[in-house]
N, CA, C and O atoms as a GROMACS GRO file, in nm:
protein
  576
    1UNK      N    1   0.082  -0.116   0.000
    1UNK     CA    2   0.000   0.000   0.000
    1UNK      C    3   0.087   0.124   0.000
    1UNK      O    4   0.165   0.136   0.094
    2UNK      N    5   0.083   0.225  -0.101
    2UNK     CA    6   0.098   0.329  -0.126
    2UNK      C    7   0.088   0.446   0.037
    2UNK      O    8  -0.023   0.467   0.086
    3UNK      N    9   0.202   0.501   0.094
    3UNK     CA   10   0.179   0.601   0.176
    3UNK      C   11   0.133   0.701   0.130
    3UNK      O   12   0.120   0.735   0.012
    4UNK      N   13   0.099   0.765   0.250
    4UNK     CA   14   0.051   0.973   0.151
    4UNK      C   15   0.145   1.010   0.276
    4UNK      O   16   0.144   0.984   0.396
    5UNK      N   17   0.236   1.092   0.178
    5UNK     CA   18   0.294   1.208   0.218
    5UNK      C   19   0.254   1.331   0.214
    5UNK      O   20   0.134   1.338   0.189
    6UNK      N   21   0.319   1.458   0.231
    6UNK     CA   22   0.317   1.578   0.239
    6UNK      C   23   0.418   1.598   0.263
    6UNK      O   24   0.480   1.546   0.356
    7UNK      N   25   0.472   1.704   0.161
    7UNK     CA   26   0.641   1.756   0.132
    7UNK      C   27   0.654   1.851   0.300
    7UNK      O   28   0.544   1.885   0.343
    8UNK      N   29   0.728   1.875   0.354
    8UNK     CA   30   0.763   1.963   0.436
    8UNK      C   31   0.758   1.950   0.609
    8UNK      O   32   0.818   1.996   0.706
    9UNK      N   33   0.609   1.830   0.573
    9UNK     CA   34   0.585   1.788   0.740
    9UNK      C   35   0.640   1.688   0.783
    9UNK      O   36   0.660   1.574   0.742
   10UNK      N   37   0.677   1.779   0.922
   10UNK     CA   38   0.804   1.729   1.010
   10UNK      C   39   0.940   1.787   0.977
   10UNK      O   40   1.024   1.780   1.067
   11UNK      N   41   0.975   1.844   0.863
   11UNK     CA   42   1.120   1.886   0.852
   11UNK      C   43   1.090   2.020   0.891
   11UNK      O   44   1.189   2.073   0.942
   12UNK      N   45   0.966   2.113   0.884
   12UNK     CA   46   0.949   2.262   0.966
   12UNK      C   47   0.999   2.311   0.779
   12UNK      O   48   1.120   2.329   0.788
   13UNK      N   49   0.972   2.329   0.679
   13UNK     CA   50   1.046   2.342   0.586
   13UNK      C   51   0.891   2.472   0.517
   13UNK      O   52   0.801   2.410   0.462
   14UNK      N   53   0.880   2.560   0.521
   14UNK     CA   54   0.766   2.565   0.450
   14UNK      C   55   0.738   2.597   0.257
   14UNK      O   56   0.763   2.688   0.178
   15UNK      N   57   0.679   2.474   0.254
   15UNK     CA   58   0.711   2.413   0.110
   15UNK      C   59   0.633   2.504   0.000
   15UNK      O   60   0.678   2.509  -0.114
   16UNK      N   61   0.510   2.580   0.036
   16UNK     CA   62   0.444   2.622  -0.025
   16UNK      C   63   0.501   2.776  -0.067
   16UNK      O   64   0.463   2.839  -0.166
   17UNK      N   65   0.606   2.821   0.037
   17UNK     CA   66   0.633   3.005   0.055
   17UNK      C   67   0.796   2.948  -0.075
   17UNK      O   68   0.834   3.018  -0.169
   18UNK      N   69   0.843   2.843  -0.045
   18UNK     CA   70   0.976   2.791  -0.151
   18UNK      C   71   0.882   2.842  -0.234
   18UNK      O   72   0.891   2.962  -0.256
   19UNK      N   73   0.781   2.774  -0.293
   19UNK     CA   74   0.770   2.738  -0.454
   19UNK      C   75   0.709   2.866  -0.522
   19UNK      O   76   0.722   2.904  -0.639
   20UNK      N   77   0.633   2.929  -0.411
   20UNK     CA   78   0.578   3.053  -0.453
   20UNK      C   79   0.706   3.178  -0.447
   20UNK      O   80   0.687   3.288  -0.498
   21UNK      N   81   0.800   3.151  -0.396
   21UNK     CA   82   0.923   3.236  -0.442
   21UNK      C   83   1.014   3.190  -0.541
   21UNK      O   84   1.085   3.276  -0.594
   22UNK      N   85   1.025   3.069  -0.578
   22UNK     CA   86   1.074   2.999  -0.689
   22UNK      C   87   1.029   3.078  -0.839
   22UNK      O   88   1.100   3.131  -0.924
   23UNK      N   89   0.863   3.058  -0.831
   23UNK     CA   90   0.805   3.148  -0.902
   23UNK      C   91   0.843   3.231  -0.975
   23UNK      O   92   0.899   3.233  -1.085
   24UNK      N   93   0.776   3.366  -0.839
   24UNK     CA   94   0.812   3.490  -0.831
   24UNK      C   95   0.997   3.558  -0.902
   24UNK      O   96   1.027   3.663  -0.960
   25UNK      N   97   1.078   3.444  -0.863
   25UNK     CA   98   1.154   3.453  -0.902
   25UNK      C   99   1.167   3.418  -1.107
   25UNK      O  100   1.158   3.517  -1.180
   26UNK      N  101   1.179   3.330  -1.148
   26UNK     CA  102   1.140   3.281  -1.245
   26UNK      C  103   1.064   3.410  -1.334
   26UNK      O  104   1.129   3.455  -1.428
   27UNK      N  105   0.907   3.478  -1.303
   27UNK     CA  106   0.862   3.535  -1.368
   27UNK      C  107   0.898   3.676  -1.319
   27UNK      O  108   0.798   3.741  -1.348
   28UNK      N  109   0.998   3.772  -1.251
   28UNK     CA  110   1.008   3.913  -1.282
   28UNK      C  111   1.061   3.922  -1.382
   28UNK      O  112   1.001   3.991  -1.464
   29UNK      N  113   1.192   3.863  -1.427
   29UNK     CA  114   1.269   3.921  -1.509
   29UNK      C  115   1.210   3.954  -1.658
   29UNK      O  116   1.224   4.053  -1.730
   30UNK      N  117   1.133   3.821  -1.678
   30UNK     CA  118   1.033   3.834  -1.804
   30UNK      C  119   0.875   3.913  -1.779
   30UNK      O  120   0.807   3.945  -1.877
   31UNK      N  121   0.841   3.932  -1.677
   31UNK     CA  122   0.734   4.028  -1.613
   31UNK      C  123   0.791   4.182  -1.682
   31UNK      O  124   0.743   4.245  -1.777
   32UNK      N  125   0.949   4.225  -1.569
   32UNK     CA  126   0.983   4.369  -1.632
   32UNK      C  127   1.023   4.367  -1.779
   32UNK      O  128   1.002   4.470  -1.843
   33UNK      N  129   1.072   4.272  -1.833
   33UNK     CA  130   1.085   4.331  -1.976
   33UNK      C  131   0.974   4.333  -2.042
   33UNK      O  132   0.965   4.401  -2.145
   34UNK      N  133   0.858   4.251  -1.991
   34UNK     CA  134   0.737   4.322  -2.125
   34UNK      C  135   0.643   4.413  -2.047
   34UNK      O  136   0.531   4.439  -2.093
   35UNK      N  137   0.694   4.475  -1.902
   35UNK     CA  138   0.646   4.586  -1.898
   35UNK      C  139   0.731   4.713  -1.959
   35UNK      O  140   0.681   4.826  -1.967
   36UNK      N  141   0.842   4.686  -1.995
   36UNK     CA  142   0.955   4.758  -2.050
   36UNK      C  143   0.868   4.776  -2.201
   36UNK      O  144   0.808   4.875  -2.243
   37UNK      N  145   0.880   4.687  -2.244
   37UNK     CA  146   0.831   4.687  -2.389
   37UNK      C  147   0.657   4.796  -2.381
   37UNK      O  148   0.624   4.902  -2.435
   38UNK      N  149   0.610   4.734  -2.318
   38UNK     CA  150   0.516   4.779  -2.311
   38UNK      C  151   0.506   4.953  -2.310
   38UNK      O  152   0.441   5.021  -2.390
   39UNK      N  153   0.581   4.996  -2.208
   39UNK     CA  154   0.609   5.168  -2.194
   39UNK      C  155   0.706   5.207  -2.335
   39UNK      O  156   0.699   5.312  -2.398
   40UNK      N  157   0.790   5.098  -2.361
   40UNK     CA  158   0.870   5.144  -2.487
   40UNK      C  159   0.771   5.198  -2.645
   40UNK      O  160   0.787   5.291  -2.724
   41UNK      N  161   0.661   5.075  -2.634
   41UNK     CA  162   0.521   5.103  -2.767
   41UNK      C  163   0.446   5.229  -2.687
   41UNK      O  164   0.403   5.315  -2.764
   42UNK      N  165   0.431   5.246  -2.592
   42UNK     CA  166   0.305   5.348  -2.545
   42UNK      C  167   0.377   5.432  -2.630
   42UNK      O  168   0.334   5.467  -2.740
   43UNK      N  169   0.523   5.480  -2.568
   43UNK     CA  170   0.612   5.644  -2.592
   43UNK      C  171   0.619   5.603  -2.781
   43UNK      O  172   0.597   5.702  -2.851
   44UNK      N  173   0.642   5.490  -2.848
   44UNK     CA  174   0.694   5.536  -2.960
   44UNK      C  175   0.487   5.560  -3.021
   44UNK      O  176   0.493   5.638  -3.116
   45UNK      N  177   0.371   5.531  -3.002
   45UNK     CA  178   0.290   5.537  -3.032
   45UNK      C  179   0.259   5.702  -3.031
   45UNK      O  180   0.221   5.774  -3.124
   46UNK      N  181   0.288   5.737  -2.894
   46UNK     CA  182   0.249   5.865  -2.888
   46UNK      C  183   0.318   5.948  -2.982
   46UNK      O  184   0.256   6.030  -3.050
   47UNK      N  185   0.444   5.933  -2.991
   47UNK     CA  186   0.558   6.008  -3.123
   47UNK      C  187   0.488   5.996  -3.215
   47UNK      O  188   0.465   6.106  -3.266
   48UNK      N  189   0.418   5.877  -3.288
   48UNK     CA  190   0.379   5.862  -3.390
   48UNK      C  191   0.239   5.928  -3.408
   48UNK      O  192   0.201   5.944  -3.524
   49UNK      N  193   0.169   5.962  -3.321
   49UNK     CA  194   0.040   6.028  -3.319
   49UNK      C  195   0.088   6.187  -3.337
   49UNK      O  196   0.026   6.261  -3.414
   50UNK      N  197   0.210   6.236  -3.254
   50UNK     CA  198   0.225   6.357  -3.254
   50UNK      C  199   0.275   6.405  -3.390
   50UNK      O  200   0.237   6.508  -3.446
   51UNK      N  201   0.394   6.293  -3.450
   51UNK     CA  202   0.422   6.306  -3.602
   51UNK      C  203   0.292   6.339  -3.686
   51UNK      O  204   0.268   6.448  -3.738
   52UNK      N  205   0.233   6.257  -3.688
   52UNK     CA  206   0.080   6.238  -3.763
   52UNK      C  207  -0.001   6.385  -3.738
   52UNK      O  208  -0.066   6.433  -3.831
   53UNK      N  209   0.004   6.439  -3.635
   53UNK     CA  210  -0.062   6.586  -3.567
   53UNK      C  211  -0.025   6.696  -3.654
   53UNK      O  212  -0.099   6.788  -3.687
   54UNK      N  213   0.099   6.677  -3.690
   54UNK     CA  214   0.189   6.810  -3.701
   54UNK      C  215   0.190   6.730  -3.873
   54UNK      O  216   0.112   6.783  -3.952
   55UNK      N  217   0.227   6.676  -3.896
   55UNK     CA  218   0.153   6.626  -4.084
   55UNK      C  219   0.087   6.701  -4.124
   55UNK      O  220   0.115   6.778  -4.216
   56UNK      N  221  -0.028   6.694  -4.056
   56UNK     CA  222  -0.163   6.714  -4.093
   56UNK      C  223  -0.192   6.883  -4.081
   56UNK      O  224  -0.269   6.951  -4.148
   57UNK      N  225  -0.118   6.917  -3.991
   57UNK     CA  226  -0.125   7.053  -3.962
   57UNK      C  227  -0.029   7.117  -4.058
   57UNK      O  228  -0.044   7.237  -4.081
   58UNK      N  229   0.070   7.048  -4.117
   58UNK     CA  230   0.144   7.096  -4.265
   58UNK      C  231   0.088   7.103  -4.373
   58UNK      O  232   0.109   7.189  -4.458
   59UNK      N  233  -0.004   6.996  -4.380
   59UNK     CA  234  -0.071   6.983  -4.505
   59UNK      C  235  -0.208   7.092  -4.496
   59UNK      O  236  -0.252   7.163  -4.586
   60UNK      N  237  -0.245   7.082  -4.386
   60UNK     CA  238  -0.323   7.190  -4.402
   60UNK      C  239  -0.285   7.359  -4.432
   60UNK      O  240  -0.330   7.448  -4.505
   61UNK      N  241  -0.184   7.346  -4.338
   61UNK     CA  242  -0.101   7.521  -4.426
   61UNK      C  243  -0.052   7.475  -4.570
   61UNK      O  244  -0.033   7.580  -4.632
   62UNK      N  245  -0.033   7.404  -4.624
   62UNK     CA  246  -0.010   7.426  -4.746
   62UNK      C  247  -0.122   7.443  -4.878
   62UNK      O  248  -0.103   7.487  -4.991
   63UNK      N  249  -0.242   7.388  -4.815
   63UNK     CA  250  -0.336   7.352  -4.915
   63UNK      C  251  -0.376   7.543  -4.985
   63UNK      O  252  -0.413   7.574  -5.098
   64UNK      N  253  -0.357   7.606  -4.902
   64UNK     CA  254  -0.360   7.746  -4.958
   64UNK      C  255  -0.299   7.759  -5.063
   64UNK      O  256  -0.358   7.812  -5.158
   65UNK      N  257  -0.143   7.708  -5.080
   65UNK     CA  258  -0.098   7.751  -5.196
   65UNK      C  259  -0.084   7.621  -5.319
   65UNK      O  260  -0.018   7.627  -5.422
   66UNK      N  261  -0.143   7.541  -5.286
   66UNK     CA  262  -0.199   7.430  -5.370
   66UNK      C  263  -0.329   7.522  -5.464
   66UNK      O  264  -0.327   7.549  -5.584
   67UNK      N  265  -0.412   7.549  -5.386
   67UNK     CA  266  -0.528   7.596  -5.498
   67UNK      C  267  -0.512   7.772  -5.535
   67UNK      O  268  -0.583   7.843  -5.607
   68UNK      N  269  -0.359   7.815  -5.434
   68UNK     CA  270  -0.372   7.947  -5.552
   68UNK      C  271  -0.422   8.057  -5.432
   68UNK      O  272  -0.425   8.175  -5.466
   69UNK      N  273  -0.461   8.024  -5.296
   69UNK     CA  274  -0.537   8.121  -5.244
   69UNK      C  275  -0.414   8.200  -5.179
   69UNK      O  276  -0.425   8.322  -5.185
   70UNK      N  277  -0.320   8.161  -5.130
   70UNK     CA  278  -0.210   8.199  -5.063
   70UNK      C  279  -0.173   8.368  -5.144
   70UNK      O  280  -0.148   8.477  -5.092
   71UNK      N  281  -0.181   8.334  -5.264
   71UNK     CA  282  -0.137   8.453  -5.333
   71UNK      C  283  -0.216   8.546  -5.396
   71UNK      O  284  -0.180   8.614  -5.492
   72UNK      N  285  -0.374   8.550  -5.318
   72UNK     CA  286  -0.469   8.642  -5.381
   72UNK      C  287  -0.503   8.720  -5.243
   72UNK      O  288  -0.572   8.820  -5.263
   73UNK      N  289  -0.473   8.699  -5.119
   73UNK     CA  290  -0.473   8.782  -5.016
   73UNK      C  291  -0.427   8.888  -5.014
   73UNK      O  292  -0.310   8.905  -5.049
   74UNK      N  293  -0.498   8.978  -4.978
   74UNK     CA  294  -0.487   9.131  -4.963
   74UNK      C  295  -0.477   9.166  -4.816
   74UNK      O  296  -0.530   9.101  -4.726
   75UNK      N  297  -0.388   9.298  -4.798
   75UNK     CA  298  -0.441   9.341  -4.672
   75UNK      C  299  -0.361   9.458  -4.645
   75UNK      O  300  -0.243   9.480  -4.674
   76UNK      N  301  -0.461   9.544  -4.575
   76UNK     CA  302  -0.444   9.686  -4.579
   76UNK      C  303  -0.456   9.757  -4.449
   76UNK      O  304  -0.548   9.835  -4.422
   77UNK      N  305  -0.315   9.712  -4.339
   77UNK     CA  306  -0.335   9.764  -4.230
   77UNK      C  307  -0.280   9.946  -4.201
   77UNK      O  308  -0.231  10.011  -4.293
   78UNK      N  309  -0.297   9.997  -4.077
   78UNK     CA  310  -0.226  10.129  -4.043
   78UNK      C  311  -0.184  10.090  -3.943
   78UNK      O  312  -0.200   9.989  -3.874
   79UNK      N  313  -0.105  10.210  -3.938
   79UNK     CA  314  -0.038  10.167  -3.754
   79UNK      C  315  -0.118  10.273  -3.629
   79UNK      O  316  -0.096  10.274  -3.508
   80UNK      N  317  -0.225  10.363  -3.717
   80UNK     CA  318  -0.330  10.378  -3.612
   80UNK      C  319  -0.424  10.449  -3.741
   80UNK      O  320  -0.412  10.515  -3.844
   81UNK      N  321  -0.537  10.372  -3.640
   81UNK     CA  322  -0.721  10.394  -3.731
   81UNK      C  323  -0.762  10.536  -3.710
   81UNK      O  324  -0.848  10.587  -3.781
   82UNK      N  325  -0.680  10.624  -3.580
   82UNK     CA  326  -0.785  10.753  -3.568
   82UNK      C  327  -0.786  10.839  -3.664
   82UNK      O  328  -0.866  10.930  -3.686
   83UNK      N  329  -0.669  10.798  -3.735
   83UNK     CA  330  -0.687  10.914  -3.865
   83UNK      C  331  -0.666  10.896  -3.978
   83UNK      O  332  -0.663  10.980  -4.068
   84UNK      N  333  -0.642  10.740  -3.985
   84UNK     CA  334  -0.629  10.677  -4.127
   84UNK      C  335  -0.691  10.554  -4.167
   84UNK      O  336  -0.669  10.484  -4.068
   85UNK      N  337  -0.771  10.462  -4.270
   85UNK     CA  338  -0.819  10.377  -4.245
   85UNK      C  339  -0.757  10.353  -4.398
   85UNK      O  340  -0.730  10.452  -4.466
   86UNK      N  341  -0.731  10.183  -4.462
   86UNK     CA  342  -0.727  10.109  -4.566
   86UNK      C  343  -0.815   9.986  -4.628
   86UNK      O  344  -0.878   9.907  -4.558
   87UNK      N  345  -0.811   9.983  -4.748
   87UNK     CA  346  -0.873   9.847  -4.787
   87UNK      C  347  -0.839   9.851  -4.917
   87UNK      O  348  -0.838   9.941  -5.001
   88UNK      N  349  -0.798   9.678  -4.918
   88UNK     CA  350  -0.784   9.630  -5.054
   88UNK      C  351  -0.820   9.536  -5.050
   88UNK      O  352  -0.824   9.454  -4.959
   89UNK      N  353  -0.874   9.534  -5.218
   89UNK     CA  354  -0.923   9.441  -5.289
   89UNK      C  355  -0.832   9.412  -5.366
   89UNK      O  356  -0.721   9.464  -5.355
   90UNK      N  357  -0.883   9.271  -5.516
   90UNK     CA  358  -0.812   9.223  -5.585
   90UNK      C  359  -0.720   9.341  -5.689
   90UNK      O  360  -0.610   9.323  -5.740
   91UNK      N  361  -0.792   9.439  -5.696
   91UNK     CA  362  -0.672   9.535  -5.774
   91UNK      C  363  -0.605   9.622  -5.745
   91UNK      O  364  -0.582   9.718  -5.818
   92UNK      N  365  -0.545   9.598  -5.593
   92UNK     CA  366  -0.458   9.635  -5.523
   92UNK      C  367  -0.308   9.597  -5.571
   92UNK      O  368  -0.280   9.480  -5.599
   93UNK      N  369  -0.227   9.687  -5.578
   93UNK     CA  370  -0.090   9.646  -5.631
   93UNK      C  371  -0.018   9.589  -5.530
   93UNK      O  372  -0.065   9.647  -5.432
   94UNK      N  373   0.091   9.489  -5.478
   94UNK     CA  374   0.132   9.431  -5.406
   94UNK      C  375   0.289   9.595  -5.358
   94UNK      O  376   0.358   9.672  -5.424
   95UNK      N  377   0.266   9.561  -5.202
   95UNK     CA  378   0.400   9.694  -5.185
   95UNK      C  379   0.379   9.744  -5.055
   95UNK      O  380   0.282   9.693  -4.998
   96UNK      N  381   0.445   9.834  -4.987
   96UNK     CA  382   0.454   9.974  -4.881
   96UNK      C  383   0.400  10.023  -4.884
   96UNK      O  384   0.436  10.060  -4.996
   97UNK      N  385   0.307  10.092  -4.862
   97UNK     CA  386   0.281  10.210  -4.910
   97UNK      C  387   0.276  10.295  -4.742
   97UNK      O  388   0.263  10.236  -4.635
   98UNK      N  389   0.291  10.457  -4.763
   98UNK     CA  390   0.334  10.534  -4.684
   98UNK      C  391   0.230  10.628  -4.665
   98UNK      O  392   0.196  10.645  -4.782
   99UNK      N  393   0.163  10.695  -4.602
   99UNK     CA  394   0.048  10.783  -4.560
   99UNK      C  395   0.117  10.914  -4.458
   99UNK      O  396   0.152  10.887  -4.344
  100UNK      N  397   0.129  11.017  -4.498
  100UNK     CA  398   0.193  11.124  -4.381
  100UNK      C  399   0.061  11.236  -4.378
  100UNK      O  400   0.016  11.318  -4.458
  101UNK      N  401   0.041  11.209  -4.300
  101UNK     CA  402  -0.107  11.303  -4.259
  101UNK      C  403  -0.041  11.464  -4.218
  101UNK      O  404   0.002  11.472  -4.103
  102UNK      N  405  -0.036  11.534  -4.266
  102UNK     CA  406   0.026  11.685  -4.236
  102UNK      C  407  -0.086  11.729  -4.124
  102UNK      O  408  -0.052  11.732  -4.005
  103UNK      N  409  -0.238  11.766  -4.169
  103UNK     CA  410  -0.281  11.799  -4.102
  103UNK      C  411  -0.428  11.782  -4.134
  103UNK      O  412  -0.486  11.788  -4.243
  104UNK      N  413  -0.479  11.755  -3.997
  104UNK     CA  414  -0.662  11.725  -3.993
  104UNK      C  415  -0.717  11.831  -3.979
  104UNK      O  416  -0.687  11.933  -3.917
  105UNK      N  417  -0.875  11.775  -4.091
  105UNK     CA  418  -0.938  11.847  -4.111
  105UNK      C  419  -1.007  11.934  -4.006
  105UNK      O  420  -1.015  11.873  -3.900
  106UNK      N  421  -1.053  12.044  -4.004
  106UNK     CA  422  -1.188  12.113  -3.882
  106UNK      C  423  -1.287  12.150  -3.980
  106UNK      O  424  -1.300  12.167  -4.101
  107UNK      N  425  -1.359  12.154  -3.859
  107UNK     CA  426  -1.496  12.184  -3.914
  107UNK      C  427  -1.512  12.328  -3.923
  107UNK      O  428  -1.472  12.416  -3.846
  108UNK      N  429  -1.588  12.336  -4.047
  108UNK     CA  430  -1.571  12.476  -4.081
  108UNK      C  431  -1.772  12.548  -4.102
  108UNK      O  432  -1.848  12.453  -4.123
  109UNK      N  433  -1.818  12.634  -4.098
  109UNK     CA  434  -1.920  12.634  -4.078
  109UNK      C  435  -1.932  12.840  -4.142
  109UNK      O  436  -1.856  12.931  -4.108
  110UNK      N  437  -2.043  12.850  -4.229
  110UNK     CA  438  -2.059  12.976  -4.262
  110UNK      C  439  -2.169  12.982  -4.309
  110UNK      O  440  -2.212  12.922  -4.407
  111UNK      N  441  -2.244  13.088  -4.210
  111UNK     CA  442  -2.347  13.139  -4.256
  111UNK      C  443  -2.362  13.298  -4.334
  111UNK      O  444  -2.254  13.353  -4.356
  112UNK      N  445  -2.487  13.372  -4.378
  112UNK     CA  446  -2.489  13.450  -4.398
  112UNK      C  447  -2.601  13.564  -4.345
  112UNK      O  448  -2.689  13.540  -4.262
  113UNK      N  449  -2.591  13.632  -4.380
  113UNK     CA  450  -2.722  13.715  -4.346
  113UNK      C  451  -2.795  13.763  -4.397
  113UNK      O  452  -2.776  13.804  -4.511
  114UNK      N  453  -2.915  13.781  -4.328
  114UNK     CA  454  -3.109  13.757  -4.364
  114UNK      C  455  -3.069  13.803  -4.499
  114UNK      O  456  -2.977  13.882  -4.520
  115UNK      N  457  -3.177  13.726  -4.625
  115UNK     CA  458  -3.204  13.784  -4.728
  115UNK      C  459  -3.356  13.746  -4.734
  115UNK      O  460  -3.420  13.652  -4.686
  116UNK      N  461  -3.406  13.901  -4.842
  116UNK     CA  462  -3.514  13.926  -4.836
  116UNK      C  463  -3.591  13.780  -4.905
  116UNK      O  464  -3.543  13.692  -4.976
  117UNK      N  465  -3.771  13.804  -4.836
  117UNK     CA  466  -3.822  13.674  -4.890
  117UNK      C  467  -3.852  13.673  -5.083
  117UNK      O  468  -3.900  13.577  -5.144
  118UNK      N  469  -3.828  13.746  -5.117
  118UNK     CA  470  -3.834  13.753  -5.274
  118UNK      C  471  -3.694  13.730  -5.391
  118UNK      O  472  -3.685  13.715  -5.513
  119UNK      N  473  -3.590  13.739  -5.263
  119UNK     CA  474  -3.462  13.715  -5.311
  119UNK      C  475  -3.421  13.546  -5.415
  119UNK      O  476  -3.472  13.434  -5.406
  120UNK      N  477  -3.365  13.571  -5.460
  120UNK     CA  478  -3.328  13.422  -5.573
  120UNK      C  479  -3.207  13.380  -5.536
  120UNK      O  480  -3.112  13.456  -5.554
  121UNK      N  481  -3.188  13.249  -5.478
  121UNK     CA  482  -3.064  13.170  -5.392
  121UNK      C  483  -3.053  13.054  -5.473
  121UNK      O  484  -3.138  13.006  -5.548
  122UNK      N  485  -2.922  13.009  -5.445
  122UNK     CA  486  -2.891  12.896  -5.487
  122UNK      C  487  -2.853  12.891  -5.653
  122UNK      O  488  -2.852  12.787  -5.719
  123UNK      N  489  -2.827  12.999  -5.694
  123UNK     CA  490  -2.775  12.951  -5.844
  123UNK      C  491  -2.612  13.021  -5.857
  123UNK      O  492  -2.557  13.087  -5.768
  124UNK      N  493  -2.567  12.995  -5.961
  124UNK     CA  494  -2.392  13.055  -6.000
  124UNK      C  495  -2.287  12.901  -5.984
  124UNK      O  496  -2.306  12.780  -5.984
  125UNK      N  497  -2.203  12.970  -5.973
  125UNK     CA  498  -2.080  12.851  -5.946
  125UNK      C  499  -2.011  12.851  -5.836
  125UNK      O  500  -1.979  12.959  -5.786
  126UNK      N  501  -1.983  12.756  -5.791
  126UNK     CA  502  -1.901  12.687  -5.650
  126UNK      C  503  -1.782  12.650  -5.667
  126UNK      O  504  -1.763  12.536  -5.710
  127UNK      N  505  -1.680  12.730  -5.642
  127UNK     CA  506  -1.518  12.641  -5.693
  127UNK      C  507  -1.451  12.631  -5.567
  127UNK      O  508  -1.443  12.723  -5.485
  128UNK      N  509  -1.411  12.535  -5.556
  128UNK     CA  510  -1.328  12.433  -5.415
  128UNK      C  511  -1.191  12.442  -5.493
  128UNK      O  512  -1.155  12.429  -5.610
  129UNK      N  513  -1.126  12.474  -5.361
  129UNK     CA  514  -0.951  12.477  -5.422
  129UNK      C  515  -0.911  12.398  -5.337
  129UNK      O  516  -0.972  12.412  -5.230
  130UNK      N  517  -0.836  12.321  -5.337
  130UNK     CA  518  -0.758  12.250  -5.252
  130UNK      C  519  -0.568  12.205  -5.320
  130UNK      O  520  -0.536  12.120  -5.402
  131UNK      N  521  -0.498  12.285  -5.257
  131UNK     CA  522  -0.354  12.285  -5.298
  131UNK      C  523  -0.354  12.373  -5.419
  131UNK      O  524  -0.384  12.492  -5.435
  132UNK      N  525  -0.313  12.280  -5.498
  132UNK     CA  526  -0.287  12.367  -5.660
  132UNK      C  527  -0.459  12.289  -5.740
  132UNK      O  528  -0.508  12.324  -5.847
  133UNK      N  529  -0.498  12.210  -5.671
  133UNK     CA  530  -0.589  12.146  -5.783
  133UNK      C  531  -0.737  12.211  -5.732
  133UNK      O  532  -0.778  12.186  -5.619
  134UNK      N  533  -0.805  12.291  -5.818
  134UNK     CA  534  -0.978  12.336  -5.827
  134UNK      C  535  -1.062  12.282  -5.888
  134UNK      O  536  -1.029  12.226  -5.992
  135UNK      N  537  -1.175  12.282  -5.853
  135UNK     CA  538  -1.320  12.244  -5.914
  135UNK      C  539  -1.384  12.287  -5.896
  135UNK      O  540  -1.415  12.310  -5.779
  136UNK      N  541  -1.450  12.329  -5.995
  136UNK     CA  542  -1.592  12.433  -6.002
  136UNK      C  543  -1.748  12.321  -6.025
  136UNK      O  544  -1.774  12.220  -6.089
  137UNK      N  545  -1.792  12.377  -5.968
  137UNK     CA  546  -1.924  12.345  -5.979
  137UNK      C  547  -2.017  12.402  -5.978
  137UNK      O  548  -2.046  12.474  -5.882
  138UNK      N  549  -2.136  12.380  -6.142
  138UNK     CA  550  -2.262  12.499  -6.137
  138UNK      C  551  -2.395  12.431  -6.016
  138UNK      O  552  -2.417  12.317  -5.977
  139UNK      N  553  -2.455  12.551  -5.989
  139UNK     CA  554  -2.527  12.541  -5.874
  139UNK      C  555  -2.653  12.634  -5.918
  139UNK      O  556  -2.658  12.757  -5.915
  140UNK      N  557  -2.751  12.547  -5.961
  140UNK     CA  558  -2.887  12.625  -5.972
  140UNK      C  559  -2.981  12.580  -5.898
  140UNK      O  560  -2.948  12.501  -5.809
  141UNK      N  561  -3.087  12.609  -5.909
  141UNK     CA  562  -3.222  12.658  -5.731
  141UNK      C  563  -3.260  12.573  -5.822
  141UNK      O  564  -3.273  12.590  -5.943
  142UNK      N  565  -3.283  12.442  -5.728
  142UNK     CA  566  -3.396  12.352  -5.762
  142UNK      C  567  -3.556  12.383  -5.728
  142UNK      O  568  -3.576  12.489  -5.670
  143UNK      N  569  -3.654  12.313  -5.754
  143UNK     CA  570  -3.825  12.339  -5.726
  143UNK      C  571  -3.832  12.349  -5.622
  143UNK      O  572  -3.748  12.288  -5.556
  144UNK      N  573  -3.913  12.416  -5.566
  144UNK     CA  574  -3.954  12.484  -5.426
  144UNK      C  575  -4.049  12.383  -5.350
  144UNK      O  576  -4.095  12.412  -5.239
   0.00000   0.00000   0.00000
């Protein structure tokens, strides 16, 4: 007849804490390298997503000058609005351009005095000078 044993009883040996450190032993080394591997794919995945990010964000700045739009933009800033304003459109010449404001306009205001109610207003000519260049303009009394 066959005895039954049990590994450990009576020698005080504890058989079960051996084998479970036997183990333990056995599986870190191959445990940390495919957690190694593992953090090694996360980081090169993420590179590859961020590559892919910044692609895409190239290709998108370029598609402007793929269809031509890159080079039909206009734009017509100042370096202050209170006394100068710009805009261009497509037949704007490409360049610098320079604005020297000498001096702003005032308001200018002239009246005259009473004329009789039978009197005739509003007709003759109007000439505006400005620098060396004039313009006249005829001025007759429209319908009452």
């Amino acid at each position: 007849m066959a005895a039954l044993s049990s590994p450990g009883i009576g020698s005080g040996l504890d058989v079960n804490s051996l084998v479970t450190q036997l183990v333990n032993a056995a599986k870190t080394p191959q445990q940390n390298a495919i957690d190694t591997r593992r953090h090694t794919v996360g980081a090169e995945l993420s590179a590859i997503g961020s590559l892919k990010s910044a692609l895409s964000a190239f290709q998108d700045s370029l598609s402007s000058l793929a269809d031509g739009s890159a080079f039909t933009q206009f734009l017509a800033t100042a370096s202050s609005t209170d006394h100068f304003s710009a805009i261009a459109d497509a037949t704007a010449a490409a360049g610098s351009y320079s604005v020297d404001v000498q001096q702003l306009a005032t308001a200018e205001k002239a009246s005259s005095g009473a004329f009789a109610t039978n009197a005739t207003l509003g007709t003759g000519q109007l000439t505006i000078t400005v620098g060396t260049q004039s313009m006249t303009v005829a001025v007759s009394r429209g319908p009452r």
